[in-house]
Every structure is written in C-alpha cells, then in structure tokens.
Steps between C-alpha positions, in 0.01 A plus 500: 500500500827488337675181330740401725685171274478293177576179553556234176431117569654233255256202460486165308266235603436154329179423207311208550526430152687694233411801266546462137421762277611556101746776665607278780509224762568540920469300779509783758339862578840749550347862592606791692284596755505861623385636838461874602518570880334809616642653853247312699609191366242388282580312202381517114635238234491523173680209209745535224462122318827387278376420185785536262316412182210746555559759657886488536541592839739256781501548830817661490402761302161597697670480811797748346235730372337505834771553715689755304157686323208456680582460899659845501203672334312371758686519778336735773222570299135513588355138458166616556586700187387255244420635159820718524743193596384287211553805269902544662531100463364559089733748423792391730600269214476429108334114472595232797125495492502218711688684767277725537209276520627409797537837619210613398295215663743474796380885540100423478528181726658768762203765444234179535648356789519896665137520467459136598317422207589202254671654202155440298320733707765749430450436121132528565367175513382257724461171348791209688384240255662524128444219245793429290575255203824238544816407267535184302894516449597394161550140383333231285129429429505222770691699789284805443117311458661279855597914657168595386277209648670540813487872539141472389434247783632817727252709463650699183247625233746729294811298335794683385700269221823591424599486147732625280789245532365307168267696251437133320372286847333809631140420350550106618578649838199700516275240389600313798450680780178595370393118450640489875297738663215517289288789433455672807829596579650857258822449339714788471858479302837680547726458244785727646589677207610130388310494140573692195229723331427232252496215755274703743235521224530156420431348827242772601315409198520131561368535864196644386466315181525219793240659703665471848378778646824676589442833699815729391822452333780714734844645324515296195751629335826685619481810704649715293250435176211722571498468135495113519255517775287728317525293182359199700251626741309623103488208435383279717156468715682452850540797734843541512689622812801755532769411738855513478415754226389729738751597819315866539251783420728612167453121401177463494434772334676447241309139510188677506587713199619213327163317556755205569270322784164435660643515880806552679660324830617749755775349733649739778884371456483634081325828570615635830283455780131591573433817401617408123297198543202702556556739201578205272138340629341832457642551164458188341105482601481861353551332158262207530822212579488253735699484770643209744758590816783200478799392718863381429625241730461705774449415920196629661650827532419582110226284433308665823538828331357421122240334668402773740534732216223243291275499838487872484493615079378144354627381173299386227613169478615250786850613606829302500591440891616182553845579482554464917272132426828371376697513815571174689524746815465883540778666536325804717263484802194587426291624213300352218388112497268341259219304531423293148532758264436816686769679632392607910673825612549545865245732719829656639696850471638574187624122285472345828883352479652458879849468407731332209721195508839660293757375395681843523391834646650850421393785693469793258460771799 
C-alpha cells in the first residue's frame, strides 16, 4: 500500500503552570506534528517538538526539512515497507534529528494502525500501563518543597528537581523537598548542563554528605564536556545520567569509551526516531548503563511513542513522561492520559490519536 501524502500540523497549546529549567523557561508546548496518509486513507503521526536550547530545531525548520527532504522520498512508496522507509528517512538528511523523529514514528504509527494493533504491540509489547516520574520546575526551596508536596499528594513517587540555575542554593533546595516529602518518595536531579565541573562535585558531594537519598544526578555539566562529565561522574557516588551529551549511537559511544556515565536518557526528537531509540537502548545495556526513555514538551503524539517504546524494551530506571502532564488541554484527539503517575496508553490502532487541532496544515503530497 503506497503513501499517498505527508501532511505537517503546526501546534501550540497552553501549560498549566510554567517550565523552568537552567537552559530555559516556557509557558507553552510549540511542536510539529507529522501525519503520513497511505492510499486508503489511514493516518500515522509522528512529532517534531521546538526546543531551541536542546536540540535546536523550530518548527520552521522541521517542517522545511519535511516538505522539501523527506515527503518526496516517501512519496508512492510502500508503507507497509517499514524497515526500508526509516532507513530512506535516516539517510535522506544530515541531523534535523527531530524531523525525522517524526517521520520515523509518523511511519510506525501507520504500520501499527495497518495491522490494527497499538503501536506497542508492533514494538513487541503489550503492557498499556507505564509508570513515569514528574518535573519540579526550578525555583526556591519554598516553591519547590510546596511543587513537591502537592505532586506527592497526586500520586507521584519519582520527583524530578530541576537544578542548575544556582550551584550555591542547590543543596538548600534539595534539603527541602526531601523534608517535604519525606522518605518514601526518590529524588532525582537535572541540572541541565547548568553547573561547572567543580560545582557539580561540590553539590553531589554535599547531597550525600547530607544523606538525602537522591537517586541520579542527569547532565551536570555542559554537553559538550565529556571530559567534564567524566571528571565528575569519578568522583562522586551518584549514578550519573547522559543526556544532552548524547543525541545518537556515535555519541554514546564515545560516552561509553570515555567511561563518562552510569546511564543515558534516550529521547526520540535528539536521536531520530524509533529504530535509533532501540539501538541506543540495546547498546547502552550492552555496557552495564542505565537507561531512562524521556520527553521534551511534547503533546501526546511524542510522549505516546517513548512510552510505548518503554512498555515494549523497559528501561532500567523509571522513565521521564510527563511532558504531555503539563498541558492545560491536549492539543490532539486521542492518545495517552495519565492516571497519578502512570502514564495509560490507549488499547487502540497505532498512538491512538483521532485527529489534531493545528494551527496550520501543509500538505507535503
């Protein structure tokens, strides 16, 4: 069955509250959302997030790439095709990895929802229920141990604290949400590349001087410093975890060599899509690291498909999907939902998505 269109949907819909980070702060989820029709009609979608400050790609840009790049590869191709269309979307073009995430998952949603299968089954899983931890957005001791009794009082048992925005507060900070939730609850931090080498080491060592039972320390230092990151992960106690470090398979490896972390977080819009999802998972448990899936402020379109990708391979640690938990409405029909902290994916074809609410669509084909 051939590929009859690509079709590119702008969306933006509203947080209830707003994401702060060390790299940045937004109020809203912007994302491209791809669909590819197949000559019967059926839809797949796939999502290309804009997240400047991590992974550099706009909505623009994803939506250029796949309009002039990947929609003509594609077009009148063999959807059913699968392994072969991801590998023409890979080599179609040099990085807009988030792109051809979209693609890529826009492609597999298609194949699931062909077979009339949810996209997990397809994977080879079955589970629809996938636990995940939540955000505490960066701020002060008080806003974050207030954030962190109320998100406890949710149903959340995995806290992610962002830090990173003040290496000398970040210990205080800590302290406080743990004094909140008390000792049932794991603490994980991400710094978002916001300390120095020095400063990571510092408050690492602090925390568990402190003994407050923090899980993992993610991307302390910048992306770039596999030295720096290496240089701190010796010297600490606390599992540190790879991300913006590693985008795809050439990056961790080089991680890996390096000896430069204990785990890495896998994330669809850095490293392409599924299938180098699935390598990345593979390779990483080859060498004894732990791994997580995570999300970037993206709709239930994305979040859907690193969570159907955790139902089927597993992670070693509790993943990072709450990125669609942010939304004061959905901008898609369909899909994910969450009940307390697990994330509940739909007994439906494919990501289970009926249609999107865009703020611009560009047929492609």
């Amino acid at each position: 069955m051939s590929i009859a269109a690509v079709r590119t949907h702008r969306l933006s819909a509203p947080l209830h509250t707003p994401f702060v980070t060390a790299l940045r702060r937004t109020t809203t989820v912007d994302t491209l959302v791809v669909e590819v029709v197949d000559a019967d009609g059926r839809s797949g979608f796939g999502e290309a997030p804009q997240v400047w400050r991590v992974t550099g790609a706009s909505i623009a840009g994803a939506e250029a790439c796949v309009r002039d790049l990947l929609a003509p590869a594609l077009a009148g191709r063999d959807a059913d095709d699968l392994q072969a269309r991801c590998a023409e979307v890979r080599r179609a073009v040099v990085g807009n990895e988030s792109a051809k995430a979209a693609v890529d998952v826009a492609l597999h949603d298609l194949a699931a929802r062909r077979l009339g299968v949810p996209l997990v089954r397809l994977l080879g899983g079955t589970a629809l229920r996938v636990p995940t931890d939540v955000t505490l957005a960066a701020g002060d001791a008080v806003e974050l141990a207030t954030a962190a009794k109320q998100r406890r009082h949710e149903g959340f048992t995995v806290l992610k604290l962002k830090v990173g925005t003040d290496a000398r507060g970040d210990l205080d900070r800590v302290r406080a949400v743990r004094a909140a939730v008390g000792p049932d609850v794991r603490i994980r931090l991400d710094a978002n590349q916001g300390w120095t080498p020095r400063e990571a080491v510092r408050v690492i060592r602090g925390i568990e001087d402190a003994g407050l039972d923090v899980e993992l320390v993610e991307q302390p230092v910048h992306h770039r410093d596999l030295d720096g990151l290496a240089w701190v992960s010796d010297r600490v106690d606390l599992p540190i975890l790879a991300d913006e470090s590693v985008f795809d398979v050439r990056d961790l490896v080089e991680v890996i060599r390096r000896r430069a972390a204990d785990m890495v977080n896998v994330k669809l819009a850095k490293c392409g899509g599924l299938h180098t999802a699935r390598t990345l998972l593979d390779l990483a448990t080859a060498h004894g690291m732990g791994t997580i899936v995570g999300s970037m402020m993206e709709s239930p379109v994305g979040v859907g498909a690193a969570a159907s990708l955790v139902a089927a391979y597993g992670t070693s640690a509790i993943s990072d999907l709450d990125a669609a938990w942010w939304l004061a409405w959905s901008p898609v029909g369909g899909g994910i939902r969450y009940d307390g902290a697990n994330v509940l994916l739909p007994d439906a074809p494919g990501l289970g998505i009926s249609g999107v609410n865009e703020v611009k669509v560009q047929s492609c084909g």
